[in-house]
Steps between C-alpha positions, in 0.01 A plus 500: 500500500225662286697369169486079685139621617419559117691242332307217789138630418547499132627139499197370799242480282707161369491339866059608591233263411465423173914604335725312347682464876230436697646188635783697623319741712587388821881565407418873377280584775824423749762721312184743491455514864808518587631790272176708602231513784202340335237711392187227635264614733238306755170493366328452805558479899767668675726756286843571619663742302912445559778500214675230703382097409695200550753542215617841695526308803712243399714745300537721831621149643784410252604857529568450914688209375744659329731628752494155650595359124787797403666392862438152438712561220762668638536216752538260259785613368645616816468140668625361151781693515592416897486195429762423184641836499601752207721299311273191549183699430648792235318722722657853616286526799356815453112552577449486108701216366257298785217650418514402130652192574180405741202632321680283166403184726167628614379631159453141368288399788251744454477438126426095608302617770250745269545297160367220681204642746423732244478237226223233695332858614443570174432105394191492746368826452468427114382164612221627724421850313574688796750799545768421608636532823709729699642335816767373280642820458644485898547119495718494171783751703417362876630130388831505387592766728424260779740232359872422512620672176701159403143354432490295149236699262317222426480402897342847527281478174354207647413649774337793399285254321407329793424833701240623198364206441448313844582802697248702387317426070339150720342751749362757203766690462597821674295599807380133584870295576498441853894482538766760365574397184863611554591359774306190339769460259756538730400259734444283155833512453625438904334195506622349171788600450638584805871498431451853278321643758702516830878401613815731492536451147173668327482818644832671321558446137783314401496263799269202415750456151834549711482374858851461523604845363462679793675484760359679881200599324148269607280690296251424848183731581459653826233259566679185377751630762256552745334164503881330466546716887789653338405840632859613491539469107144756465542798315460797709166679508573771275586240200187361579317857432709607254477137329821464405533101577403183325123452391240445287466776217355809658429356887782673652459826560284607710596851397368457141239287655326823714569720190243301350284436748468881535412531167210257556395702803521825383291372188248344721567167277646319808343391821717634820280287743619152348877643500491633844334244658778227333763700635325502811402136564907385330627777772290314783605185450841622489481601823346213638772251365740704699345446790433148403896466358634177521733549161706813355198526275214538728766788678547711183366868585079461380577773233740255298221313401363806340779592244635137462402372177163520348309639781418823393528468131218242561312773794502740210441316138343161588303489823317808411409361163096629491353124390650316664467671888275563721254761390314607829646772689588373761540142368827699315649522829459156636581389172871719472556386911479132407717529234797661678420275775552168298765617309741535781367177678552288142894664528596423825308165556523342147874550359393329173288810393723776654341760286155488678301769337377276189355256680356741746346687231342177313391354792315811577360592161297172598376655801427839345166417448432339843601764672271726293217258582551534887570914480181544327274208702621723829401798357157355425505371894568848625224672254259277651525548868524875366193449378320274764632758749 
């Protein structure tokens, strides 16, 4: 590190004020940063001395999303291989063949995914002369693991480009979008082109290209299932945990899932209000549509909703996502409850979106800063009959 320390500092003078690559500071200054803690220190006001800045906190991020990604992998191939079997697929079935085979079809995604983001993230900084941003960092690996992994690149390239630049560069850029930019893209591509992004066919590779092949094999999520009332055909609980079923890239195990999620705890990166309180409010309204059953839906056991597709993936990477939520204390709370509580209602009483937990976490990124309005207005009220008492 000392030797990449020496060889940066000899070649910055080029990229200050007044070298030959001035222009080009912006782009310097971000392979800088994120190599090294920068060495800039407040001049005035408050002085927090911590090694840990945004760039660390995002890193700390895409590292709790790699057990989520290496099993999303693995799944891949395994659901590939169910599905057309070893002489269709070449595949011997053992835990490595499917783990190369899967992380060959996710690789390309993630190059799109960054090549893209990272390319108009560098555009406007240059543009604007600011540094450039770091939020991209989390958002270039949260999108395509939130997609079907038959997704055409250029589908997801285009989407990316909506996220940055309408999602979030229209706002100013990280720290001032008001929706996830993730789950922006994502719902981008839901609502135009609709016929990539749910159905049997999307979810296990191979199956959108060969309908016909296979034969007693739907290729169905436990939720398409679900909102079909074919409770019969759901995969048993422990598939559920374990993951091992059809789904988007790295939503299906909620094993891998809490792997990560204790990383973010354990760092202090995360937020366990927001997750707790979304598994609380989804595991409420479970209960209350089985006492309110009037389909095999609304009966399912209130903890299916919790390990049934994106629900925690989305407790744990998206609904916690520090711009975008609530930011009061308590606010957190109401703001994590709603959530949970919407995303169960949207399954059961809309079976166009059976999925839920996008919407729910949209809809309430737009609420965010309502509800931070009315948490700190009643804790003005209560200081002031305090204070007249």
């Amino acid at each position: 590190m000392n030797f990449l320390r020496k060889q940066l500092d000899r070649v910055k003078p080029h990229f200050e004020k007044g070298g030959k690559l001035s222009r080009f500071h912006s782009v310097f200054d971000g392979f800088e940063t994120f190599l090294f803690v920068p060495d800039k220190v407040t001049q005035r006001g408050s002085h927090i001395r911590d090694h840990i800045d945004l760039k660390r906190s995002m890193f700390t991020v895409v590292v709790a999303l790699i057990p989520a990604l290496l099993f999303g992998a693995y799944n891949i191939g395994l659901q590939h291989y169910l599905a057309f079997g070893p002489e269709e697929t070449g595949l011997d079935g053992s835990v490595t063949s499917l783990f190369i085979f899967g992380i060959i079809k996710v690789l390309p995604m993630l190059v799109v995914s960054y090549g893209v983001g990272l390319g108009i993230e560098f555009f406007t900084a240059q543009i604007r002369g600011h540094e450039i941003n770091e939020g991209y960092l989390v958002t270039g690996m949260l999108i395509p693991l939130t997609l079907p992994i038959d997704i055409p690149l250029w589908m997801l390239g285009l989407a990316v480009a909506f996220a940055v630049i309408i999602g979030k560069e229209v706002f100013g850029g990280t720290g001032m979008n008001i929706l996830n930019p993730a789950l922006t893209a994502r719902a981008f591509l839901f609502f135009s082109y609709p016929s990539w992004m749910s159905g049997d066919l999307v979810y296990v590779h191979g199956l959108v290209d060969n309908p016909d092949v296979v034969d007693g094999f739907s290729g169905a999520t436990s939720l398409a299932l679900a909102a079909a009332h074919d409770i019969s055909s759901l995969p048993s609980a422990s598939d559920m945990i374990i993951g091992t079923i059809p789904g988007v890239v790295a939503e299906t195990s909620v094993i891998a899932i809490g792997i990560g999620a204790l990383i973010l705890l354990v760092t202090g990166v995360g937020n366990w209000k927001i997750m707790f309180s979304m598994i609380a409010g989804g595991y409420l309204m479970g209960l209350l549509m089985n006492l309110l059953a009037v389909n095999a839906f609304m009966e399912l056991p209130a903890y299916y909703h919790l390990i049934m597709g994106g629900f925690m993936f989305g407790a744990v990477f998206m609904a916690t996502d520090p711009v975008t939520a609530a930011q009061t204390e308590t606010g957190k709370w109401i703001y994590g409850l709603l959530i949970g509580i919407l995303t169960v209602l949207i399954r059961v009483l809309n079976p166009a979106f059976p999925g839920g937990v996008m919407l729910a976490i949209l809809l309430m990124n737009v609420f965010a800063p309502l509800i931070d309005h009315y948490v700190v207005e009643a804790g003005i009220k209560r200081r002031v009959k305090r204070a007249a008492a």
